[in-house]
DSSP file (Angstrom, degrees, kcal/mol; ACC not computed):
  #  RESIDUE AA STRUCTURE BP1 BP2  ACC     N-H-->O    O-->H-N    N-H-->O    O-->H-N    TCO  KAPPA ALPHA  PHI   PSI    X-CA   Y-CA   Z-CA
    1    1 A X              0   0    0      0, 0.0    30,-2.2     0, 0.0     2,-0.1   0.000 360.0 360.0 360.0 135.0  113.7  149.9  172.3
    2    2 A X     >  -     0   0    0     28,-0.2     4,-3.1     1,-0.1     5,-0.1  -0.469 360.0-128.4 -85.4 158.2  112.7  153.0  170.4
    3    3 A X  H  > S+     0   0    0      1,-0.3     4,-0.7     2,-0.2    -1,-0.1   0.659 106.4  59.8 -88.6 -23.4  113.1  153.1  166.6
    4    4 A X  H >> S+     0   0    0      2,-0.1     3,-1.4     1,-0.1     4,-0.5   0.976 108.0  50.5 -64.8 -46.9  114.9  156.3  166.3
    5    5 A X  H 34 S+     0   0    0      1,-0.3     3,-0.3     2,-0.2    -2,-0.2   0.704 107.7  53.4 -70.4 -25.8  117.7  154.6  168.7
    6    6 A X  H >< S+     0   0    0     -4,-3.1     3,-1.0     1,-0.2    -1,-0.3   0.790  98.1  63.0 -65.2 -22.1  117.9  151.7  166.6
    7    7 A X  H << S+     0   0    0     -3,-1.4    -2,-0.2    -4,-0.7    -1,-0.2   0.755 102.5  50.4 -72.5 -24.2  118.5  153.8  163.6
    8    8 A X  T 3< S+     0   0    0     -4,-0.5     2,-0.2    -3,-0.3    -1,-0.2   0.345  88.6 108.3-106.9  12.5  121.8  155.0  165.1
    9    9 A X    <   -     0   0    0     -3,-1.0     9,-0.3    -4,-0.1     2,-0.3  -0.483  46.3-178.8 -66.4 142.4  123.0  151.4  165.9
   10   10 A X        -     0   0    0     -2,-0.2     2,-0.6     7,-0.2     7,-0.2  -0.822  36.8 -81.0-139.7 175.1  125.6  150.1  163.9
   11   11 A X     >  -     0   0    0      5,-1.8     4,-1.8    -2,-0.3    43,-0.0  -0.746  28.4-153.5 -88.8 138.4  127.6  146.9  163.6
   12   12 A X  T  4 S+     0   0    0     -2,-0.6    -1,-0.2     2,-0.2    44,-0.1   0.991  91.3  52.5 -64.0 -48.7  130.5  146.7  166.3
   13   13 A X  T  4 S-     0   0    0      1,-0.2    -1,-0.0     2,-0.1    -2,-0.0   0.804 135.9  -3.7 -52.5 -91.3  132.7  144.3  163.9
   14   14 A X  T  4 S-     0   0    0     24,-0.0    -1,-0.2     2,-0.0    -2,-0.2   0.246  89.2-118.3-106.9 -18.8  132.7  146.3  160.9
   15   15 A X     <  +     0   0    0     -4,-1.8     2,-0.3     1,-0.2    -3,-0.1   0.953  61.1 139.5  37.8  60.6  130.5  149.5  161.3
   16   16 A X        -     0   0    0      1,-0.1    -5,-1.8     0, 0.0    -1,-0.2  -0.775  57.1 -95.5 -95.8 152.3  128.1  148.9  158.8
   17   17 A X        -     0   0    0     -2,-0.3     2,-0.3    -7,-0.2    22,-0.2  -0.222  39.9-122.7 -55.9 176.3  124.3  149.7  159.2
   18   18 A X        -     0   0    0     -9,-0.3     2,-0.4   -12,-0.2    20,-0.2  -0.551   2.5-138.1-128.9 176.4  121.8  147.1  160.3
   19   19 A X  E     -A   37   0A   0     18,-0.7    18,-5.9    -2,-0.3     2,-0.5  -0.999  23.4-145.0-146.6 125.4  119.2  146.1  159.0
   20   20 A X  E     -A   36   0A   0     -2,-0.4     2,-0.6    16,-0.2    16,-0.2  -0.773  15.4-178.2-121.2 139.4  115.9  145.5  161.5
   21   21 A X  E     -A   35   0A   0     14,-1.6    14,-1.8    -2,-0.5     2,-0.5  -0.983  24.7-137.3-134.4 143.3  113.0  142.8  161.5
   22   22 A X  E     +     0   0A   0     -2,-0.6    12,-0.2    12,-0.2     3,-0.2  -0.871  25.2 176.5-122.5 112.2  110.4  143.2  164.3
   23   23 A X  E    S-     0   0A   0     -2,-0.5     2,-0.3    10,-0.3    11,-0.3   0.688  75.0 -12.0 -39.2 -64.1  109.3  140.3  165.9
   24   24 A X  E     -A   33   0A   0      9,-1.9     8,-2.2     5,-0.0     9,-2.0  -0.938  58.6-172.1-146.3 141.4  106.9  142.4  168.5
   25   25 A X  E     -A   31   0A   0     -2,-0.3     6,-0.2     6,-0.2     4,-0.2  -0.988  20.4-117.5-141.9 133.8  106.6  145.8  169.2
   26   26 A X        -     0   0    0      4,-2.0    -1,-0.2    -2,-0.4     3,-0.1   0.523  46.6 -86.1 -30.5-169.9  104.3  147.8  172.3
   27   27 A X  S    S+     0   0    0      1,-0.2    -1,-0.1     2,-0.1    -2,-0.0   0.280 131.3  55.7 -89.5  16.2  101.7  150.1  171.8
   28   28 A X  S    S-     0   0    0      2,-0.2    -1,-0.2     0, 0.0    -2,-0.1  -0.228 121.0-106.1-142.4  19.7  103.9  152.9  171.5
   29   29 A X        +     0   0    0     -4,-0.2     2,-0.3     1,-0.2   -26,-0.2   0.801  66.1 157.2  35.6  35.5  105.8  151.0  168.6
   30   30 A X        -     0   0    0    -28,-0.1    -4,-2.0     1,-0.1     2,-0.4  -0.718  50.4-107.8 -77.6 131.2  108.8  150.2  170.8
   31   31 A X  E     +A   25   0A   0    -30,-2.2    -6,-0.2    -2,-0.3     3,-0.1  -0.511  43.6 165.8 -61.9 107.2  111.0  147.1  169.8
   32   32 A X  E    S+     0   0A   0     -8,-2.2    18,-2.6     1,-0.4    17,-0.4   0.773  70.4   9.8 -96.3 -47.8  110.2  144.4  172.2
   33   33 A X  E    S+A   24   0A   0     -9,-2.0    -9,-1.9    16,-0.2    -1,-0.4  -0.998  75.8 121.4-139.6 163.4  111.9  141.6  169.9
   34   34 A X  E     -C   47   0B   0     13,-0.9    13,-1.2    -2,-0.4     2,-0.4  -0.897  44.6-115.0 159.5 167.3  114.0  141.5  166.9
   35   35 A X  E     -A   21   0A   0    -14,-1.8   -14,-1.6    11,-0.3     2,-0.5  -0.883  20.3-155.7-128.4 156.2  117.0  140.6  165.0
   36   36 A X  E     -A   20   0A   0     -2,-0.4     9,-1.4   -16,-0.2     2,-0.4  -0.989  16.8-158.5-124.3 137.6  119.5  143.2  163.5
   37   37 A X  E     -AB  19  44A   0    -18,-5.9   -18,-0.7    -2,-0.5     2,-0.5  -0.904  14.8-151.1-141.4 140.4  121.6  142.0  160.6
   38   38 A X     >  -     0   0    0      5,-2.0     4,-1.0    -2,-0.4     3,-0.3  -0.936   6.8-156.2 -97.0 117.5  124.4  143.2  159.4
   39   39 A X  T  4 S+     0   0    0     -2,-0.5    -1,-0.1     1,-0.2   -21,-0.1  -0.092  84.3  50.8 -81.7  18.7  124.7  142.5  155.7
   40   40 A X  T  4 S+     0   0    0     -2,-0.1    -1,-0.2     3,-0.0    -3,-0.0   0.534 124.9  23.0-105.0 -21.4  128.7  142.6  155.4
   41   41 A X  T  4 S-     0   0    0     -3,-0.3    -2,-0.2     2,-0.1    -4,-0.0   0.365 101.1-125.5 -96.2  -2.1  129.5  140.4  157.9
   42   42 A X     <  +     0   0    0     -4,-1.0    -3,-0.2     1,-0.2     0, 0.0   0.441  49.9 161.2  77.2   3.3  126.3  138.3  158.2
   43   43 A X        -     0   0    0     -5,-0.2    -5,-2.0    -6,-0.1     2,-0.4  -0.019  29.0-152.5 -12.1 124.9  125.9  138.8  161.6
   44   44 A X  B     -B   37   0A   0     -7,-0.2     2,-0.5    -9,-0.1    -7,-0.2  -0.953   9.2-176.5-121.6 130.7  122.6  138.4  163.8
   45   45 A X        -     0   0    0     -9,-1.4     9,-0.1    -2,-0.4     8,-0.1  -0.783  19.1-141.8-138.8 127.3  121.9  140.3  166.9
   46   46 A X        -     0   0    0     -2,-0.5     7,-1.5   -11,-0.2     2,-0.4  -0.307   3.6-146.2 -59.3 135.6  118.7  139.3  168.7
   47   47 A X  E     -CD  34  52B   0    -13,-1.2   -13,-0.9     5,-0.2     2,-0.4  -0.788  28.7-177.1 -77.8 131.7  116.7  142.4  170.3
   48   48 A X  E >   - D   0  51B   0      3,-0.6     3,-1.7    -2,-0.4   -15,-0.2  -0.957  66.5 -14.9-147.1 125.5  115.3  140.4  173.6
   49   49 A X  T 3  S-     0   0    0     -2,-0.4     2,-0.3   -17,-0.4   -16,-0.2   0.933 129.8 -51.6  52.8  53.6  113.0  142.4  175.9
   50   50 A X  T 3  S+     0   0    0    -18,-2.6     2,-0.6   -49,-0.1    -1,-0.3   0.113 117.7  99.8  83.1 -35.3  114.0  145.7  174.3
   51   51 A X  E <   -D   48   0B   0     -3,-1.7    -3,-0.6    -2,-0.3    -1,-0.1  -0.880  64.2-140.4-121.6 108.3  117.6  145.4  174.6
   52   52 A X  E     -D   47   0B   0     -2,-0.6     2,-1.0    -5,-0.2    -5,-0.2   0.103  15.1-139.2 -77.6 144.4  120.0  144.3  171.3
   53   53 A X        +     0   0    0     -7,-1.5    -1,-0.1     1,-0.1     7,-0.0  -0.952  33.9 165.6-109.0 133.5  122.8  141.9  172.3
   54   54 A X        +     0   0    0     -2,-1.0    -1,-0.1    -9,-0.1     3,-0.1  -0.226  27.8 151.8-153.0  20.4  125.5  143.4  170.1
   55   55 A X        -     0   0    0      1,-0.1     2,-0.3     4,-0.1   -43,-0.1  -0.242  58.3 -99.5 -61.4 172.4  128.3  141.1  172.5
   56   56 A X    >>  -     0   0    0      1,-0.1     3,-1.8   -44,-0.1     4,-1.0  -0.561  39.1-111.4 -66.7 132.3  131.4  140.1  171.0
   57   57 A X  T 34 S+     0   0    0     -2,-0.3     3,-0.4     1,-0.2    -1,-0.1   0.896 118.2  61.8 -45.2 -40.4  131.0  136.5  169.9
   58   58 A X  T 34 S+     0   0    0      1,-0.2    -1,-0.2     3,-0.0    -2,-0.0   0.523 111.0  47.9 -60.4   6.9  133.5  134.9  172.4
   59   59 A X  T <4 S+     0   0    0     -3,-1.8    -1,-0.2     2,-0.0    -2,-0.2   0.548  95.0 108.8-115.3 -41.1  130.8  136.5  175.2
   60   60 A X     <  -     0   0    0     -4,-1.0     2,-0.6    -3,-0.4    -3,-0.0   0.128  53.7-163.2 -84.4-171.0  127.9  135.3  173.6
   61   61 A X        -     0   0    0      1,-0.2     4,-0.1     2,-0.1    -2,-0.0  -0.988   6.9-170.0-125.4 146.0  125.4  132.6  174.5
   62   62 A X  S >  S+     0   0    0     -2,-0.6     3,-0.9     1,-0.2    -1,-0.2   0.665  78.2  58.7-127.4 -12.8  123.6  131.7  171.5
   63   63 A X  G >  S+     0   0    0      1,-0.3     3,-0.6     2,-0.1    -1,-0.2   0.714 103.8  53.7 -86.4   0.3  120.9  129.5  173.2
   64   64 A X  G 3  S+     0   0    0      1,-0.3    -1,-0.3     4,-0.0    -2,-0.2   0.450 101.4  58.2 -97.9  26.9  119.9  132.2  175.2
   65   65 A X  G <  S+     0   0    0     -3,-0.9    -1,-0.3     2,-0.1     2,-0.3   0.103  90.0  94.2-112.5   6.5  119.5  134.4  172.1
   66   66 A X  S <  S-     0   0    0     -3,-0.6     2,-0.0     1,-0.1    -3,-0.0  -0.616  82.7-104.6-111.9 146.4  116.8  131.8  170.6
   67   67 A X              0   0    0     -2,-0.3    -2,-0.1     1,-0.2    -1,-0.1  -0.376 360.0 360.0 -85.4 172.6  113.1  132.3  171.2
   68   68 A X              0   0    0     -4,-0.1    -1,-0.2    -2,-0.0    -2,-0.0   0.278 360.0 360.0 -94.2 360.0  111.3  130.5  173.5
């Protein structure tokens, strides 16, 4: 996931900004894995292959958010 598109991520719950730590990223300094956190509802959501899991909690699966 490119880093400009993360910048215009937000939190679904609450629509706060996120806050990003990167786990690995390409040569092209694309987010291959990651967390986002939202720092008013304390929220985590895992970047996994590129792609942020931003489901609703009753949707998610939380071992499959966990690294390997």
């Amino acid at each position: 996931m490119k880093l400009n598109t993360i910048a215009k991520l937000c939190c679904p719950f609450d629509k706060q900004d996120l806050q990003l730590k990167t786990l690995a990223q390409d040569l092209d300094q694309n987010v291959i894995e990651g967390i986002l956190s939202c720092k008013t509802c304390l929220r985590n959501y895992p970047i996994i292959y590129g792609v942020p899991i931003m489901a609703p909690d009753e949707y998610r699966q939380i071992a499959l958010e966990q690294p390997r």
